[in-house]
C-alpha beads as a LAMMPS data file, in Angstrom:
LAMMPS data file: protein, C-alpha beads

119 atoms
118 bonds

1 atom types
1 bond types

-500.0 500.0 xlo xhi
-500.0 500.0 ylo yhi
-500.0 500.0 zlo zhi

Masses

1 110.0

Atoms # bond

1 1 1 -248.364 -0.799 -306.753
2 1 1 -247.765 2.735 -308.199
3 1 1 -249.655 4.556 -311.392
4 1 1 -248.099 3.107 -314.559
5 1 1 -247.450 7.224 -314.831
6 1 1 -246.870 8.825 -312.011
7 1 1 -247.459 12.514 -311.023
8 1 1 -247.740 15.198 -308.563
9 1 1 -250.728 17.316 -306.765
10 1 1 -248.542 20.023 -307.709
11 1 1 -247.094 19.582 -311.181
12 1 1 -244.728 22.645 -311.032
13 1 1 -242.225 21.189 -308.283
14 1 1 -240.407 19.253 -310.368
15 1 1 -239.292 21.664 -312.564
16 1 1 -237.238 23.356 -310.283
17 1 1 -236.044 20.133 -308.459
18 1 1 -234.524 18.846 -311.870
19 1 1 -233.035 22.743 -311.916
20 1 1 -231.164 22.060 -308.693
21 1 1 -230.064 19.061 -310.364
22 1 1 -228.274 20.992 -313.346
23 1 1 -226.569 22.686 -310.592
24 1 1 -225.776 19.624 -307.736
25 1 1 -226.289 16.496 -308.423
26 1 1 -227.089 14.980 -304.784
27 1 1 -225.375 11.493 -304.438
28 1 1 -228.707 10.078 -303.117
29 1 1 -231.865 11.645 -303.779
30 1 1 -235.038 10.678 -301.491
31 1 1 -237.383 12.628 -299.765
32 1 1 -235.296 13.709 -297.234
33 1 1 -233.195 15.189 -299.881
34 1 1 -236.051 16.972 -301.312
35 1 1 -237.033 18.501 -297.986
36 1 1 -233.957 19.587 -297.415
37 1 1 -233.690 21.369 -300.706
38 1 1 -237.344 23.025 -299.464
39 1 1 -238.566 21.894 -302.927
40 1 1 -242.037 20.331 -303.224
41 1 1 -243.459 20.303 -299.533
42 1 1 -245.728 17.316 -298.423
43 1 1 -245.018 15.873 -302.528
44 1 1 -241.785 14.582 -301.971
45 1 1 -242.473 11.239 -302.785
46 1 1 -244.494 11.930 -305.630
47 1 1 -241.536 14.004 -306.754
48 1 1 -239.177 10.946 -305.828
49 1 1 -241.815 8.612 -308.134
50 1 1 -241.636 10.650 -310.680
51 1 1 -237.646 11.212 -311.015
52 1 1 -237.520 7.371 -311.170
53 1 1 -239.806 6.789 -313.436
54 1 1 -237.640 9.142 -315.636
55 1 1 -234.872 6.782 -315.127
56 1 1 -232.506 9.561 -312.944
57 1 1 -232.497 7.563 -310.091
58 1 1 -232.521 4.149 -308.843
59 1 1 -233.715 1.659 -306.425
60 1 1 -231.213 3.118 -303.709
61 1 1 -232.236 6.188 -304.634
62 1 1 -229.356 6.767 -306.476
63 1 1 -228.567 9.193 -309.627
64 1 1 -227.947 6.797 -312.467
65 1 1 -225.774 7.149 -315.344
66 1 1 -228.133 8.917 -317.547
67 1 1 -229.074 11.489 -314.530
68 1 1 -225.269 11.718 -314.606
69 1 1 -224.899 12.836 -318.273
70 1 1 -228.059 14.585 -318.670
71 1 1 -227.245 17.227 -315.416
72 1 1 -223.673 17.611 -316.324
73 1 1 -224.635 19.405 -320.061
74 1 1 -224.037 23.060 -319.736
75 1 1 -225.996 24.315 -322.608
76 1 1 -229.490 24.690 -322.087
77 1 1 -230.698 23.896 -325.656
78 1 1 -228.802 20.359 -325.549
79 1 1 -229.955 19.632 -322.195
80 1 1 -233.907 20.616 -323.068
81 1 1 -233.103 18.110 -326.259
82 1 1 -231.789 15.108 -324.320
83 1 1 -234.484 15.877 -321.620
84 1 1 -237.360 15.725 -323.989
85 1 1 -235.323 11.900 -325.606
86 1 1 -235.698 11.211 -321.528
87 1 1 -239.737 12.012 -321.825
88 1 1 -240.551 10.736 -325.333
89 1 1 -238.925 7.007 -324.158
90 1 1 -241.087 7.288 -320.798
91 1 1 -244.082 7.921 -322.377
92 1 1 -243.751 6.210 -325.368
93 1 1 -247.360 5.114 -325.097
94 1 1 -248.327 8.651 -325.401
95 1 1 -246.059 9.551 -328.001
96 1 1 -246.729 6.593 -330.153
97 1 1 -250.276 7.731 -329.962
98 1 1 -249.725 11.614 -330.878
99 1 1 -246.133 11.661 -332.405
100 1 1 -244.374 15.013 -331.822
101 1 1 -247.715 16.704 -331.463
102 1 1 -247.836 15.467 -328.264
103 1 1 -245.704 18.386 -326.979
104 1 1 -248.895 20.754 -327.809
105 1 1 -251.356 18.482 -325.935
106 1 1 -254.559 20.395 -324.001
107 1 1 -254.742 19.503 -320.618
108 1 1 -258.011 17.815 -321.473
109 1 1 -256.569 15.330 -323.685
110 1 1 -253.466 14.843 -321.588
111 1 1 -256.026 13.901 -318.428
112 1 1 -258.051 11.709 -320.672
113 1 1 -255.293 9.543 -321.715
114 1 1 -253.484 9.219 -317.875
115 1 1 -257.050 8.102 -316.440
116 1 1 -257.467 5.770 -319.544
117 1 1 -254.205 4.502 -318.871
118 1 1 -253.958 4.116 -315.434
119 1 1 -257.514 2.932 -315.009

Bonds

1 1 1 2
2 1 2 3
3 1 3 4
4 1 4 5
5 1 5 6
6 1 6 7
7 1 7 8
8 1 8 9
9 1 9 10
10 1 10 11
11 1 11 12
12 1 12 13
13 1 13 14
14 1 14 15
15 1 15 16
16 1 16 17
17 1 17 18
18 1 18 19
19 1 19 20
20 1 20 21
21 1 21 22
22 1 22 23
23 1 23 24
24 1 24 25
25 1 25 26
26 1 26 27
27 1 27 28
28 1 28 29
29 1 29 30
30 1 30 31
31 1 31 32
32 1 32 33
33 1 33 34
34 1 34 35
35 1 35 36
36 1 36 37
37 1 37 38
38 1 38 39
39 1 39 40
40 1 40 41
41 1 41 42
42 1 42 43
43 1 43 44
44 1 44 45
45 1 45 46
46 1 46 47
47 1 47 48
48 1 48 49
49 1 49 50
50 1 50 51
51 1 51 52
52 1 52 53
53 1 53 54
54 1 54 55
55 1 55 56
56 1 56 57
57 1 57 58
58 1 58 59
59 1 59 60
60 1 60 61
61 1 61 62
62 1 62 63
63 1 63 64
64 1 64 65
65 1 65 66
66 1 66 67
67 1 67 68
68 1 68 69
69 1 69 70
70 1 70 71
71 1 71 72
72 1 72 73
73 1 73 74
74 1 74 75
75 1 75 76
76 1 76 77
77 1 77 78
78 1 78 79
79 1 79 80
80 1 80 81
81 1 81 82
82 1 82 83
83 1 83 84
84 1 84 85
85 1 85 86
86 1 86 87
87 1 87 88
88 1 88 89
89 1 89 90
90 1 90 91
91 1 91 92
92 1 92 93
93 1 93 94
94 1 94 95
95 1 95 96
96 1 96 97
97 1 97 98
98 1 98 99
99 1 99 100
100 1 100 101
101 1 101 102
102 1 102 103
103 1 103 104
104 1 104 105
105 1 105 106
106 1 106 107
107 1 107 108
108 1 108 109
109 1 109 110
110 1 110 111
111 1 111 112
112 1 112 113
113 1 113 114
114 1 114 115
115 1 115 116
116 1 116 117
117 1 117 118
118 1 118 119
């Protein structure tokens, strides 16, 4: 059974996965895809856990609707907004506990509540 949150040994992969995204949407994204990409080496299925848990893929390993519309906006102030509606509904646990403050977070806080969390 997976962390209620998921994450990665190395947190800055995703970032420029998702960029790829905004640029090609694969039609199925798994860990082959990520390899292939040369994104996030030996983390691809954390990376993989982590984009579904967001909602932008599926069971199949499929981009779902929302991946769809969220990677199609051009403008990178809309698509940081409708990213960050993507987070806040994920982690509404976190968000209910810190409101919009949560964006400012320490990394000692943010580590307190994922091991509280996930036990």
């Amino acid at each position: 059974m997976p962390d209620k949150h998921p994450y990665a040994m190395t947190p800055g992969a995703i970032a420029p996965v998702l960029s790829h995204f905004k640029k090609s949407l694969p039609n199925k994204i798994d860990s082959q895809t990520i390899k292939k990409l040369g994104y996030a080496a030996n983390t691809e299925y954390q990376i993989i856990n982590i984009i579904k848990f967001l909602g932008l893929i599926d069971e199949q390993n499929s981009p779902t609707e929302k991946a769809k519309e969220l990677f199609l906006i051009h403008n990178e102030g809309e698509f940081q907004s409708k990213f960050s509606e993507v987070i806040k509904e994920v982690y509404d646990d976190l968000f209910s506990l810190h409101g919009d403050s949560t964006w400012e977070l320490d990394n000692d806080k943010l580590i307190t509540f994922f091991r509280q969390t996930n036990q």
